[in-house]
C-alpha positions as a Markdown table, in Angstrom:
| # | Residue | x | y | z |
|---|---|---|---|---|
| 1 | Unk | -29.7 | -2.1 | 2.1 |
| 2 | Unk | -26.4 | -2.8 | 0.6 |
| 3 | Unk | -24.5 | -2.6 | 4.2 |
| 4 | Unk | -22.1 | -5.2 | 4.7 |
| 5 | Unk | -22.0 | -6.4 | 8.0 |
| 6 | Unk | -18.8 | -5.8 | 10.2 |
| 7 | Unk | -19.3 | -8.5 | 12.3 |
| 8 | Unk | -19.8 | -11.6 | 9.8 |
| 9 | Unk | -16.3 | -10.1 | 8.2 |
| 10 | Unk | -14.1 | -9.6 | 11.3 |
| 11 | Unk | -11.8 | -12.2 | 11.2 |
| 12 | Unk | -12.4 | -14.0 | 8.4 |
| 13 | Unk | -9.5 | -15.0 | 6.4 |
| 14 | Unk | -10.2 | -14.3 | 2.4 |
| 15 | Unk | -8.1 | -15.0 | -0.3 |
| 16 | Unk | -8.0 | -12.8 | -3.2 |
| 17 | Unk | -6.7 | -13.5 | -6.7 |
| 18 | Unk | -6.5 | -10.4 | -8.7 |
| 19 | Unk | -6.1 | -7.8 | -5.9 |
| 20 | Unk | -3.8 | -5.2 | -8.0 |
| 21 | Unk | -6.6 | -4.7 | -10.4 |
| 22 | Unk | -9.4 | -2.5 | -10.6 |
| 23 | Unk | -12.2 | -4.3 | -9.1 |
| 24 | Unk | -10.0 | -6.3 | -6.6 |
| 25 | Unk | -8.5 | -3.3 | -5.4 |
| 26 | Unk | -11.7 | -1.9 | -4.5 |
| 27 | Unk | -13.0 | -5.5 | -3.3 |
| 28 | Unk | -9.5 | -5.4 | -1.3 |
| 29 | Unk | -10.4 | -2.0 | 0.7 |
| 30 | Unk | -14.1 | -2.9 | 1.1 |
| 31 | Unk | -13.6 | -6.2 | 2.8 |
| 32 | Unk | -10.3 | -5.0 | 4.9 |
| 33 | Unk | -12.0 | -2.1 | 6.4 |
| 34 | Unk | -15.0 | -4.8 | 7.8 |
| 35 | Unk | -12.1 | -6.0 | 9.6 |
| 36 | Unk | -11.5 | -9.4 | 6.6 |
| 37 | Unk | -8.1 | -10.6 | 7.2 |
| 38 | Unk | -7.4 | -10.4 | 3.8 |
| 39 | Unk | -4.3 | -12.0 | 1.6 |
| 40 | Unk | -4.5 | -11.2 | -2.0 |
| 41 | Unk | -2.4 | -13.1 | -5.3 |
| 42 | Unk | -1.9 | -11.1 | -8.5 |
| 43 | Unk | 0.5 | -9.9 | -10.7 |
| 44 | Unk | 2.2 | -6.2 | -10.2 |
| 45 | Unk | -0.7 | -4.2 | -11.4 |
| 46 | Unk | -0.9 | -3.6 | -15.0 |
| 47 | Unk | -0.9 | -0.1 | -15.7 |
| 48 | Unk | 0.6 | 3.2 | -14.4 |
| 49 | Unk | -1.3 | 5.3 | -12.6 |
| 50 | Unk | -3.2 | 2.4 | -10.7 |
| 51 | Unk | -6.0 | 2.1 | -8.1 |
| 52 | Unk | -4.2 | -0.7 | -5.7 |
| 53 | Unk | -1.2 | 1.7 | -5.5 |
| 54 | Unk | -3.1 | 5.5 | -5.3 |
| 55 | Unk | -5.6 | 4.4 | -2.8 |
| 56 | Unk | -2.7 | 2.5 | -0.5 |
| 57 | Unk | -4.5 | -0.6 | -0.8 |
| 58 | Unk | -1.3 | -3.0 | 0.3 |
| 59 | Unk | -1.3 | -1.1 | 3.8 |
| 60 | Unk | -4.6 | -2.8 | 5.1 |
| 61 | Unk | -3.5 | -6.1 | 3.5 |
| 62 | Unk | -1.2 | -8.7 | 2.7 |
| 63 | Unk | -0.1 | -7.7 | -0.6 |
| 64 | Unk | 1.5 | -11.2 | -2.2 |
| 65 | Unk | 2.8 | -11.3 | -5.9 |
| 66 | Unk | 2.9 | -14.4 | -8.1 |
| 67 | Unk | 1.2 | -15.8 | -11.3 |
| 68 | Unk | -2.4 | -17.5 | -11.5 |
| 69 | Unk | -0.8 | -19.7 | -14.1 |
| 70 | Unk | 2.4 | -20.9 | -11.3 |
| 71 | Unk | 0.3 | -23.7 | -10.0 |
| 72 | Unk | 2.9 | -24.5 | -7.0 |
| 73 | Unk | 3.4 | -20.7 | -5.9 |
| 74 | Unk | -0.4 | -20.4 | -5.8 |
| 75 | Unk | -0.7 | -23.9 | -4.0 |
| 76 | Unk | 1.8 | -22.9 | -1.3 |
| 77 | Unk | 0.7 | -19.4 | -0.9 |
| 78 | Unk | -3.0 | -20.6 | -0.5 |
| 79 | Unk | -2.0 | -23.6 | 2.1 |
| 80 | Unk | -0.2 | -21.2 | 4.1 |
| 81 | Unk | -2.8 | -18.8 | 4.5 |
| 82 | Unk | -5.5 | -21.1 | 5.3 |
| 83 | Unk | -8.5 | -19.3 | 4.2 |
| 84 | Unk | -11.9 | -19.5 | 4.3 |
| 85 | Unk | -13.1 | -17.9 | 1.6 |
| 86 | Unk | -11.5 | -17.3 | -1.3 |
| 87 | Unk | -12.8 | -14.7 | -4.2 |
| 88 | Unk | -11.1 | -15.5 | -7.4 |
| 89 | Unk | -10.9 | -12.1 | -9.8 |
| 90 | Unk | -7.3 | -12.6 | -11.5 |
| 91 | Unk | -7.4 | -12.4 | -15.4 |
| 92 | Unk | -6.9 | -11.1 | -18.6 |
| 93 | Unk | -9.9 | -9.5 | -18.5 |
| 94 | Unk | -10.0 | -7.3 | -22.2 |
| 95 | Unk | -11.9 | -8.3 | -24.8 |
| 96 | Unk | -9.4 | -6.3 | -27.2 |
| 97 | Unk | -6.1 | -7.7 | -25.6 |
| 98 | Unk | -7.5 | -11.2 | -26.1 |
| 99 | Unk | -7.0 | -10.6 | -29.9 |
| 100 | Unk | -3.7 | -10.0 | -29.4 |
| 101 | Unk | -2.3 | -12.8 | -27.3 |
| 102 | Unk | -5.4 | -15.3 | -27.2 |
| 103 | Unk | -2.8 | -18.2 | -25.5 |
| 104 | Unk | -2.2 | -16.3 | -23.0 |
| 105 | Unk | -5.6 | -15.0 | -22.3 |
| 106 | Unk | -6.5 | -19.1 | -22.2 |
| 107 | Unk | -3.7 | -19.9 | -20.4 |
| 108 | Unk | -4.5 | -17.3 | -17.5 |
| 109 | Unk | -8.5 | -17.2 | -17.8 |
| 110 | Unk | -9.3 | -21.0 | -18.1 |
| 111 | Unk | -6.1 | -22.8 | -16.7 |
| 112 | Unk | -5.4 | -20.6 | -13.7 |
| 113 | Unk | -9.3 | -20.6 | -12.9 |
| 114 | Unk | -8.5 | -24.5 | -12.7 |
| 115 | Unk | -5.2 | -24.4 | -11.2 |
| 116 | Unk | -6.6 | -22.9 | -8.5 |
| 117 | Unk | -9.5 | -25.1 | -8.1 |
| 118 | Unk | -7.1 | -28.1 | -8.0 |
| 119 | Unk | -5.2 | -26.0 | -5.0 |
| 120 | Unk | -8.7 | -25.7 | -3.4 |
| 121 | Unk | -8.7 | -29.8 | -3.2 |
| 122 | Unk | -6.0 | -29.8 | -0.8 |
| 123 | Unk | -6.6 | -27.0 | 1.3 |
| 124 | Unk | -9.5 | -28.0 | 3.7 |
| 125 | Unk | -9.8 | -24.7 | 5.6 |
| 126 | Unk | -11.5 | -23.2 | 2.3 |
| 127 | Unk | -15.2 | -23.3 | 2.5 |
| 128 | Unk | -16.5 | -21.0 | 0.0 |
| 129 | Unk | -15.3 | -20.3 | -3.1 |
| 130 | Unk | -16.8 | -17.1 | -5.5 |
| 131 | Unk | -15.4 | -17.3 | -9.0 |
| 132 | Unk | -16.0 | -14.0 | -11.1 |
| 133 | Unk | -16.3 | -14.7 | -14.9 |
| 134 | Unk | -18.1 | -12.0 | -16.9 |
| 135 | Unk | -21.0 | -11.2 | -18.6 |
| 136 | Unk | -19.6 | -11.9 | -22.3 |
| 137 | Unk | -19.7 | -15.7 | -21.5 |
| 138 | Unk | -23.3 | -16.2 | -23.2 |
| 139 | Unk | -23.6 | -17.6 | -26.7 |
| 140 | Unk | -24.9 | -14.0 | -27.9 |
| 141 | Unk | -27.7 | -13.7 | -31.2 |
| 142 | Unk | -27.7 | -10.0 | -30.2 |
| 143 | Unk | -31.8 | -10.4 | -29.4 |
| 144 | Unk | -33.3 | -7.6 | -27.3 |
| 145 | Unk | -33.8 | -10.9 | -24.7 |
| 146 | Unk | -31.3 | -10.2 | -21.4 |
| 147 | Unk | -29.2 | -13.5 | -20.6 |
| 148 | Unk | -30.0 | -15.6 | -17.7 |
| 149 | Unk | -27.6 | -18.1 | -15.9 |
| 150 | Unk | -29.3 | -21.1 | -17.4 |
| 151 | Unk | -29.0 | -19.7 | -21.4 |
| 152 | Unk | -26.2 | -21.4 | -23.7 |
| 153 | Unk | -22.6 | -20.4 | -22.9 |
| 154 | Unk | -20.3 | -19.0 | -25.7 |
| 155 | Unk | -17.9 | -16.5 | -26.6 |
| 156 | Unk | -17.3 | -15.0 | -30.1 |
| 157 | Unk | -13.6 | -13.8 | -29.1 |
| 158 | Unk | -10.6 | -15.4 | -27.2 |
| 159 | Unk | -11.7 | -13.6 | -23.9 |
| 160 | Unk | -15.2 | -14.3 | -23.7 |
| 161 | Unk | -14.8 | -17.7 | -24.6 |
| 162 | Unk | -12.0 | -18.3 | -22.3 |
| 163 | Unk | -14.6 | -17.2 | -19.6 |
| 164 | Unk | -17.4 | -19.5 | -20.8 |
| 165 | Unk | -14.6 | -22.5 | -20.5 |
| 166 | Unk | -13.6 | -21.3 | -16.6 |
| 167 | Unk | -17.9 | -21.7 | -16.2 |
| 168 | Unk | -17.7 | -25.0 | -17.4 |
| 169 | Unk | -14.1 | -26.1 | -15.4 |
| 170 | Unk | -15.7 | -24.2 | -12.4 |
| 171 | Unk | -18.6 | -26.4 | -13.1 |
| 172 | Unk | -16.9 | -29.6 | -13.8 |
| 173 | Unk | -14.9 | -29.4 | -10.4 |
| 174 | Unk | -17.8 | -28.5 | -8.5 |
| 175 | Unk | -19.6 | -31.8 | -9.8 |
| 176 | Unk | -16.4 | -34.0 | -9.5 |
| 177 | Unk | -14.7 | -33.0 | -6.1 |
| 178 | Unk | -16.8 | -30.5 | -4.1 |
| 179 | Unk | -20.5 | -32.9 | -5.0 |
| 180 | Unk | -23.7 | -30.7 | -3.4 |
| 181 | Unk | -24.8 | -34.3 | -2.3 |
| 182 | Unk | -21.5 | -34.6 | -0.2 |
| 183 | Unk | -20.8 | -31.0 | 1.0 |
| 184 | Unk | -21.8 | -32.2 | 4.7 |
| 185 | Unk | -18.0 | -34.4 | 4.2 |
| 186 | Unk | -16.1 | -31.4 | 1.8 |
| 187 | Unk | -17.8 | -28.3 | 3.1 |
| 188 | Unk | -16.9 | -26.8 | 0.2 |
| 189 | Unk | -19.5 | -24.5 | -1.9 |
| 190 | Unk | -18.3 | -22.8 | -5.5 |
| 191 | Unk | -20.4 | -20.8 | -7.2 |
| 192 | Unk | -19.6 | -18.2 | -10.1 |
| 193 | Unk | -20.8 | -14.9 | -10.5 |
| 194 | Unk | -21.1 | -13.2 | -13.7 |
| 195 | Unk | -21.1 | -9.2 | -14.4 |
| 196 | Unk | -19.4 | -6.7 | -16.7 |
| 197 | Unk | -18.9 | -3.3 | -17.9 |
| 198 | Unk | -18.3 | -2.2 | -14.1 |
| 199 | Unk | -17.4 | 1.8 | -13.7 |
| 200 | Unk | -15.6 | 3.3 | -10.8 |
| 201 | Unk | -12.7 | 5.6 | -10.1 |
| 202 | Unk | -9.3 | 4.0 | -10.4 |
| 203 | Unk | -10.1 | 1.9 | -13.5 |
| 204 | Unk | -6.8 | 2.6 | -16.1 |
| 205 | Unk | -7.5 | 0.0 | -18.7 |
| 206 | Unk | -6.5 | 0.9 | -22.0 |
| 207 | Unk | -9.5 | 0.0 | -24.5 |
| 208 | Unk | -12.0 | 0.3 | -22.1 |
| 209 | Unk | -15.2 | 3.5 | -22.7 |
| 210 | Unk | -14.7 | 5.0 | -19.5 |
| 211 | Unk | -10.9 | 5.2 | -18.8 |
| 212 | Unk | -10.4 | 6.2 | -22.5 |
| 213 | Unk | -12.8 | 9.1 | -21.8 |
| 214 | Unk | -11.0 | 10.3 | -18.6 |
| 215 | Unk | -7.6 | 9.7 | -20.6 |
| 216 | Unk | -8.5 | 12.1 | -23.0 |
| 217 | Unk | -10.5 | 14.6 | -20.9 |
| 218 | Unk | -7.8 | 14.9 | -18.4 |
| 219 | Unk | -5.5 | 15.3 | -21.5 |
| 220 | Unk | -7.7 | 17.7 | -23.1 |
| 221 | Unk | -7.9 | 15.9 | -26.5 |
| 222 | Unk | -11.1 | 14.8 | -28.0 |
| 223 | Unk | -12.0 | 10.7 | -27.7 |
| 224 | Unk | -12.0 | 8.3 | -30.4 |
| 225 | Unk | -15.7 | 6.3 | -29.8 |
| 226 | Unk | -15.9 | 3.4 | -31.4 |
| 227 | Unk | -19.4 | 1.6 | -31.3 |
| 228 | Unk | -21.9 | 4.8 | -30.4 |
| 229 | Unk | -24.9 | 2.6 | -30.6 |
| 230 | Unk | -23.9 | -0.6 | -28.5 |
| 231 | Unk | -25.6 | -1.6 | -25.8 |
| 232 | Unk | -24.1 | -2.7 | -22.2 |
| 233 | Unk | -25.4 | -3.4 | -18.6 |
| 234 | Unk | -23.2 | -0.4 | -16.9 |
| 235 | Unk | -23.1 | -0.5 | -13.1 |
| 236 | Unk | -21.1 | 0.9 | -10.6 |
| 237 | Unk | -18.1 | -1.4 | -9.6 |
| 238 | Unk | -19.5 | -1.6 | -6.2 |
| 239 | Unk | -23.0 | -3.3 | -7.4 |
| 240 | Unk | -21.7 | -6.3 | -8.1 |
| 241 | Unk | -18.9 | -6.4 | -5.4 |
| 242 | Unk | -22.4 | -6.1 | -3.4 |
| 243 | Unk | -23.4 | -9.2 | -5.0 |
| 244 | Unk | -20.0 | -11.3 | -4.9 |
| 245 | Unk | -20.1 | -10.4 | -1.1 |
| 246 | Unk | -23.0 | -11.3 | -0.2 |
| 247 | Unk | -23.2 | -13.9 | -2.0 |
| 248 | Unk | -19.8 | -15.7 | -0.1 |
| 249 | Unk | -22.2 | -14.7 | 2.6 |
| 250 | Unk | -24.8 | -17.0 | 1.2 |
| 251 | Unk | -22.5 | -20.0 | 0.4 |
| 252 | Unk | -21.5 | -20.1 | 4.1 |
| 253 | Unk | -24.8 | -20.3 | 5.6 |
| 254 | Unk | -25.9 | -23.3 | 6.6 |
| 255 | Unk | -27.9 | -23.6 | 2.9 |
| 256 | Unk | -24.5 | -23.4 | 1.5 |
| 257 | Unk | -25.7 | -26.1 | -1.5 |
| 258 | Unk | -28.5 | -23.9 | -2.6 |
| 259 | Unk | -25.9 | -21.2 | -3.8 |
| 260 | Unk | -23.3 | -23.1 | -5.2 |
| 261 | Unk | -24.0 | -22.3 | -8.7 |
| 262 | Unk | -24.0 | -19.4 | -11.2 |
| 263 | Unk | -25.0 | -15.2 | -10.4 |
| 264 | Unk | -25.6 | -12.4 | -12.9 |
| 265 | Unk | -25.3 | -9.2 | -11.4 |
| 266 | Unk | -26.2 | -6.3 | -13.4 |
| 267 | Unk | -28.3 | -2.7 | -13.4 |
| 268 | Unk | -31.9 | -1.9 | -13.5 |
| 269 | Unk | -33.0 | -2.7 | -17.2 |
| 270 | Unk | -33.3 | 1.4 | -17.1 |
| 271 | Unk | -29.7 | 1.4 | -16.8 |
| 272 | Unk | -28.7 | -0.7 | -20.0 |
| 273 | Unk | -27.7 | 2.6 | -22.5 |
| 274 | Unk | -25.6 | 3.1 | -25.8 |
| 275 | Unk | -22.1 | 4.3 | -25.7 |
| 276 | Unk | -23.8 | 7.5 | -27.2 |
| 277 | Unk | -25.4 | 8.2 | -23.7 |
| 278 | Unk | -22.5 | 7.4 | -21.4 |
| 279 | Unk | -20.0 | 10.0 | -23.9 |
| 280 | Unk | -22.5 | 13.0 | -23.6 |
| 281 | Unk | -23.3 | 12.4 | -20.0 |
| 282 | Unk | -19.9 | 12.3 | -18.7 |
| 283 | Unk | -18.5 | 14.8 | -21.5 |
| 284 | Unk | -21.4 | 17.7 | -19.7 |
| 285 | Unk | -20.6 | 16.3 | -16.1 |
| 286 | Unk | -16.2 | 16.7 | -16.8 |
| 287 | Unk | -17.0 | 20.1 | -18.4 |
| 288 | Unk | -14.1 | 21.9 | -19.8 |
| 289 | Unk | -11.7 | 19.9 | -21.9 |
| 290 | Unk | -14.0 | 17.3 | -22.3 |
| 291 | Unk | -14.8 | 16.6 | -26.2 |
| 292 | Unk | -15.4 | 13.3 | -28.4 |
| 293 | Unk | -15.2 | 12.2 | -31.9 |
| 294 | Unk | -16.1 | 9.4 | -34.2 |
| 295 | Unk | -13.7 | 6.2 | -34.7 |
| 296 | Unk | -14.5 | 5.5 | -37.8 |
| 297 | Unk | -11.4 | 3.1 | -38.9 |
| 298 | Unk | -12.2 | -1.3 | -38.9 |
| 299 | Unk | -12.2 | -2.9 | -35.7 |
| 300 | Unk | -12.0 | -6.2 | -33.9 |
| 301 | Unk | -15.6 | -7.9 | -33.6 |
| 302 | Unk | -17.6 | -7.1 | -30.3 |
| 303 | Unk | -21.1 | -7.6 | -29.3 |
| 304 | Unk | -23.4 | -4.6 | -29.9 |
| 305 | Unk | -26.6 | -5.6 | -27.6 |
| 306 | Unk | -25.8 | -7.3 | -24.0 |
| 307 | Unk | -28.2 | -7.5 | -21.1 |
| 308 | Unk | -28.6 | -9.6 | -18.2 |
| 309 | Unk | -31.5 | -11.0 | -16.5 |
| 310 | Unk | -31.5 | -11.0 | -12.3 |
| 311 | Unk | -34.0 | -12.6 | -11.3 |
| 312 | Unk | -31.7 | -15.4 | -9.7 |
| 313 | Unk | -29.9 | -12.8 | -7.2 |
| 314 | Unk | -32.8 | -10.2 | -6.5 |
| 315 | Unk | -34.8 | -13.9 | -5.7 |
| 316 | Unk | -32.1 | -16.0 | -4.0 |
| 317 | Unk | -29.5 | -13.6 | -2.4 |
| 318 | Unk | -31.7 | -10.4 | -1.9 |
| 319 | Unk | -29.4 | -8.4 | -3.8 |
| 320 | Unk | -30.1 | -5.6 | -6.0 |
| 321 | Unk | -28.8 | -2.4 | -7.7 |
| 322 | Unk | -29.3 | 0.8 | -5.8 |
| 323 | Unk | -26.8 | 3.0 | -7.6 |
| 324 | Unk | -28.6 | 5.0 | -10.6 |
| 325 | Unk | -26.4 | 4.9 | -13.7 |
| 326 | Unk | -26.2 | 8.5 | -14.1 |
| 327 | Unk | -25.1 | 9.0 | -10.0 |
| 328 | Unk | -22.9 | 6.2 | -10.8 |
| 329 | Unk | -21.0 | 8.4 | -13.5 |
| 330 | Unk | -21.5 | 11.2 | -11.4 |
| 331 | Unk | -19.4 | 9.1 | -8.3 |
| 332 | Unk | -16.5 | 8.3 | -11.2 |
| 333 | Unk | -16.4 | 11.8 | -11.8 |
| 334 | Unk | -15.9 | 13.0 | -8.6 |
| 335 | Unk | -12.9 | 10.3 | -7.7 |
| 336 | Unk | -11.3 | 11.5 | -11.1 |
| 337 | Unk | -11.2 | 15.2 | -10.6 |
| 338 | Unk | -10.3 | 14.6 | -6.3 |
| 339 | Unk | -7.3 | 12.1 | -8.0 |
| 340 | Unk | -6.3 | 15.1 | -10.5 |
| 341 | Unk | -6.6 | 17.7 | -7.3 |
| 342 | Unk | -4.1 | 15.1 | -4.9 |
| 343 | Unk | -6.4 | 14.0 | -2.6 |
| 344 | Unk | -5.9 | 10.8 | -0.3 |
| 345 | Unk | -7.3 | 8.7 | -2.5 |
| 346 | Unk | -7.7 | 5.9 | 0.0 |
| 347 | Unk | -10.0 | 8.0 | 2.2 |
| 348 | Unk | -11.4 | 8.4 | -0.8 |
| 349 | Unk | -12.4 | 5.2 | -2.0 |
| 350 | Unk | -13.4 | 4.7 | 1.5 |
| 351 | Unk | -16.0 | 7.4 | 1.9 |
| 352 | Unk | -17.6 | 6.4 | -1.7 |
| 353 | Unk | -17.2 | 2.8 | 0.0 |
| 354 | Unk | -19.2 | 4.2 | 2.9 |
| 355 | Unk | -21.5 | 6.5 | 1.2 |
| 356 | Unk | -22.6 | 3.1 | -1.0 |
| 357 | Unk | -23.6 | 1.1 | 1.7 |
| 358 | Unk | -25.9 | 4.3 | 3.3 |
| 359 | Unk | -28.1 | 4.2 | 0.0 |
């Protein structure tokens, strides 16, 4: 059962990097309405509409702003707060964007995973750390073999190799200043969890499938698809929220040292299907306005066949997906067309939330 439990969260200060964005919003309401006393870092979100400002989500939190990159800001904010757990989601997180400023994509994805890291040293009430990479940080052959969390790290473009480097910083702080050998003296455990090509409502990206279809559907213009046949491990965004969850759970059990390393999350192998099949399932489940079209102009390299093996969080966590893709597209659906009809969108959120953890 994905329920997570009321009581373990009640009280329990978390720290969130990242909270204006898509997946930290919803990681925001889902952990404030367990009664988490919850303080969340970012930037002002990024695009207009927004999920962190249609579903409300400052009003069950404390909404601070600041840059991952300003290591004192993040430093003083983190000390004051005193956490104990801290889920770290702020990033350039676009493969696309990445080509376009690939600096700053380093500068925010490997530098501020480390910045805060380094805060983490001198802050003593932290004593579990989840750091969310991606599933792009692989060395990918484009094999039909899914990745697991021991395969070679890589990254063809600035953004997925800017998340294999926070791995290996993640890593190399682990080994250097929070040692499993010594975590009876730091009580510290860090581990990182990896997932990608997460669908939910709320989710404005430019350059991402899903957004781009509800962009154009709600527009009434037909979509330009770029890569029909590629291949990627869709979930619902709340799977691997599931799985970051419990596994802060995890690292602050008393086996804290067994989880402090690295988590795929992704769907039932069922689950990994082409662009192809998400267009034509969505484009019959929209209905009316909802057409598509070739894209058939030269684009930026990215990775046509990407599956993850997870064995590691089924085994160790007892985590697994229980959200069907095609419900899953169904659920995005429905919070699109209730957002276009001026519903409260954090009630919302919050019964999907609710509904997720019935399943």
């Amino acid at each position: 059962m994905p329920t997570i439990s009321a009581e373990f969260w009640r009280g329990k200060r978390v720290f969130l990097t990242g909270h204006t964005g898509f997946k930290g919003s919803w990681l925001a309401l889902w952990l404030a309405s367990k009664g988490a006393v919850v303080r969340g870092y970012a930037l002002d979100p990024s695009t207009t509409p927004n999920l962190f400002t249609d579903a409300r989500v400052a009003s069950m939190m404390e909404d601070v702003r600041g840059d991952i990159r300003n290591g004192a800001q993040l430093e003083a904010s983190l000390q004051a707060f005193a956490p104990e757990v801290i889920f770290h989601l702020a990033a350039q997180p676009l493969v696309r964007a990445s080509y376009d400023d690939p600096l700053g994509t380093y500068e925010t994805n490997v530098l501020g995973t480390a910045r805060l890291l380094d805060a983490v040293r001198r802050t003593p009430s932290v004593r579990a750390v989840v750091s969310v990479t991606t599933d792009k940080v692989y060395e990918n052959p484009e094999t039909a073999e899914p990745f697991r969390e021991g395969d070679p790290l890589g990254g063809y473009d600035p953004y997925s190799s800017s998340k294999a480097c926070a791995e290996i910083v993640t890593a190399a702080y682990r080994r250097s200043y929070f040692p499993l050998d010594r975590i009876h003296e730091h009580r510290c455990a860090i581990a990182t969890a990896r997932a990608g090509n997460v669908v939910g409502g709320g989710d404005w990206s430019q350059d991402r499938l899903l957004p781009d279809l509800i962009r154009g559907f709600l527009a009434r213009e037909a979509v330009n698809i770029r890569h029909p046949n590629a291949v990627r491990p869709w979930q619902h965004v709340l799977e691997p929220l599931a799985g970051y969850i419990a596994l802060a759970e995890h690292l602050l059990s008393d086996e804290r040292s067994r989880y402090a390393t690295a988590f795929n999350f992704g769907p039932a192998d069922a689950d990994a299907k082409p662009v192809s099949w998400i267009v034509e399932h969505m484009s019959q489940r929209w209905g009316e306005g909802a057409t598509w079209e070739l894209d058939t102009s030269d684009h930026v390299h990215e990775a046509q066949y990407l599956k993850l093996n997870t064995d590691r969080a089924r085994d160790e966590l007892g985590w697994q997906p229980h959200l069907p893709l095609a419900s899953a597209l169904d659920w995005l659906v429905d919070w699109y067309k209730a957002w276009q009809a001026g519903e409260d969108m954090q009630a919302f959120t919050l019964r999907q939330i609710s509904s997720y953890e019935s399943l």
